[in-house]
C-alpha positions in Angstrom: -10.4 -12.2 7.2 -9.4 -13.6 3.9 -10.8 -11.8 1.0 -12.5 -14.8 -1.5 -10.5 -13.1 -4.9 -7.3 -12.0 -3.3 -6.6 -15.0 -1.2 -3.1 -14.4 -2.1 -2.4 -10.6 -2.5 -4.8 -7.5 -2.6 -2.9 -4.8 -4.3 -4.1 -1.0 -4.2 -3.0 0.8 -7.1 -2.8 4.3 -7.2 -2.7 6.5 -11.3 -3.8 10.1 -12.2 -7.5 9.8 -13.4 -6.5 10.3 -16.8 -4.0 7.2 -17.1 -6.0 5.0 -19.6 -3.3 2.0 -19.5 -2.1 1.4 -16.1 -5.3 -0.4 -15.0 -5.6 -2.6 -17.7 -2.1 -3.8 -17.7 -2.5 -4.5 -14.6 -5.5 -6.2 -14.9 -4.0 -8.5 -18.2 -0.9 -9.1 -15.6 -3.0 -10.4 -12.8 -2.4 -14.0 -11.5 -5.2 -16.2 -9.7 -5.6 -15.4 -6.9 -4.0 -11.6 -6.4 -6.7 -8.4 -7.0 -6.2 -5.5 -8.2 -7.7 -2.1 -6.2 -7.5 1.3 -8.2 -8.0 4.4 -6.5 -7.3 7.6 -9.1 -5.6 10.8 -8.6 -7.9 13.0 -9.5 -6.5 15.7 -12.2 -7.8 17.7 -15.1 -7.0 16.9 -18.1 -6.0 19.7 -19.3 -3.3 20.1 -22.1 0.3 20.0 -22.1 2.1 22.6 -23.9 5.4 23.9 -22.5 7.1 23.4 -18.9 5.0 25.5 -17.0 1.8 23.7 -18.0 4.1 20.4 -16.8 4.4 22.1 -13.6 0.9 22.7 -13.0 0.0 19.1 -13.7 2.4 17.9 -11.1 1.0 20.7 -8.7 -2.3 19.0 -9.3 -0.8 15.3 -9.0 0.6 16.6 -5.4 -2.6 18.2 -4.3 -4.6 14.5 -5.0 -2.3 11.9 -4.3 -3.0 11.7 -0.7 -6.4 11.6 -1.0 -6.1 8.9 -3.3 -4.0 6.6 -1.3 -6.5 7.0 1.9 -9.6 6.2 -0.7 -7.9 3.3 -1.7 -6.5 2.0 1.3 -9.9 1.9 2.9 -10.0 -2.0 0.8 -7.4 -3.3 3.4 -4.6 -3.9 0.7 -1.5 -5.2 1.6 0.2 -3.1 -0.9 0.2 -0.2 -2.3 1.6 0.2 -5.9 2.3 3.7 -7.4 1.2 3.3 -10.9 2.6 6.9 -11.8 6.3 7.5 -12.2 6.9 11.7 -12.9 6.2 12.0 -9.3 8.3 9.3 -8.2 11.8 10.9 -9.6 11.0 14.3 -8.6 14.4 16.0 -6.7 16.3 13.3 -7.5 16.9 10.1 -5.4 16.7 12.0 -2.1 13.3 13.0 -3.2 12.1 9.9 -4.1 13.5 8.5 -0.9 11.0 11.2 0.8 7.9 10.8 -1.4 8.5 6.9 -0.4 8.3 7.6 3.3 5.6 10.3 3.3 3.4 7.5 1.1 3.9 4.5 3.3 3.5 6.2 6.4 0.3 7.4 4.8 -0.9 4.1 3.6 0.5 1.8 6.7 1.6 -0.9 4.2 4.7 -1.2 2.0 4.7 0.9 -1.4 6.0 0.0 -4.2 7.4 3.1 -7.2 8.2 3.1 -10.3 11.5 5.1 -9.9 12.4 2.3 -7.2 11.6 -0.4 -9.6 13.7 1.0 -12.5 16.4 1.6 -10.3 16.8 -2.3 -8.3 16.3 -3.3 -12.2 18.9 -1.5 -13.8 21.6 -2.2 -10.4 20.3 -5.9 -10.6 21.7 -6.3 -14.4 24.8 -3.8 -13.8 24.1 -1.3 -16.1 26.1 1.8 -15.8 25.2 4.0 -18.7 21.7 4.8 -19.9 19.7 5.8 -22.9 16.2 7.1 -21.3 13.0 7.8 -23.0 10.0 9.8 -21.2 6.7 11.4 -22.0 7.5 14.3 -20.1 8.7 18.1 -20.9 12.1 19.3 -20.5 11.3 20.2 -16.5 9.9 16.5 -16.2 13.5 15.2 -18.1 15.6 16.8 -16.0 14.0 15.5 -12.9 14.4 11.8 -14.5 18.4 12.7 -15.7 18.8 14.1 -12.0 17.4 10.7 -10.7 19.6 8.2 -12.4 22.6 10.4 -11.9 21.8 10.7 -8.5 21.6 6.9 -8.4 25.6 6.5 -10.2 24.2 6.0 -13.3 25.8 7.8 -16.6 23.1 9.3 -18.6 24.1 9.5 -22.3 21.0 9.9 -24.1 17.6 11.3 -22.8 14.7 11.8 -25.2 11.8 13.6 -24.2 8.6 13.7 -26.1 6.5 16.1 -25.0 3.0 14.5 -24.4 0.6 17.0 -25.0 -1.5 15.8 -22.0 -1.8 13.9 -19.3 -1.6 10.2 -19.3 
């Protein structure tokens, strides 16, 4: 059956519960006829303060995200966006490969990540070398440089700035 909103496209987006932007960008993206479908990852929001605190968030990220993609799947999307992205470049590009298949096997439709995204973008425009910014701690950074390297890219300049929690 049609849905009357998303005639066109029903989205399910999954973020960690304590991501105040991804929802409304999303939303303030949104063409006629497409809907949105949020399901959260729930996580404490707890600070941020060195690399072992990082770690713990993405323990908790891991222990959720599962349970967030069958909540939200349960409004028939027909695709499921990761609106995350440490997760996503986690053990480099064979990682991400995995966390892509363990997701859309869980969710039965395609998935879309961020770590995907950047990556078709960058190839798509030929860039080779890369300045990257992240919120992350230096454990989250060198998951990202690991990523892009894995990928072929160079990467000369990666800034991390050390959010002090979760976003």
């Amino acid at each position: 059956m049609t849905d009357s909103l998303g005639f066109r496209k029903k989205f399910g987006v999954i973020a960690p519960s304590t991501n105040t932007s991804v929802q409304p960008e999303f939303e303030a993206m949104r063409p006629r006829g497409v809907t949105n479908h949020f399901g959260r990852i729930h996580i404490p929001n707890d600070p941020i303060r060195n690399n072992d605190d990082f770690n713990q968030l993405m323990d908790n990220i891991r222990k959720q995200m599962l349970q967030a993609v069958d909540d939200v799947m349960t409004c028939q999307p027909d695709y499921l966006i990761m609106g995350m992205s440490s997760e996503t470049f986690w053990d480099g590009l064979e990682g991400s490969k995995k966390l892509h298949e363990r997701v859309e096997a869980r969710a039965g439709v395609k998935v879309s990540m961020g770590s995907d995204a950047a990556r078709a973008a960058l190839q798509r425009y030929g860039a080779k070398r890369l300045g990257v910014l992240t919120p992350y701690m230096p454990v989250g950074d060198m998951q990202v440089r690991r990523f892009f390297t894995d990928c072929g890219f160079e990467v000369v300049r990666l800034k991390g700035l050390n959010a002090r929690a979760p976003c």
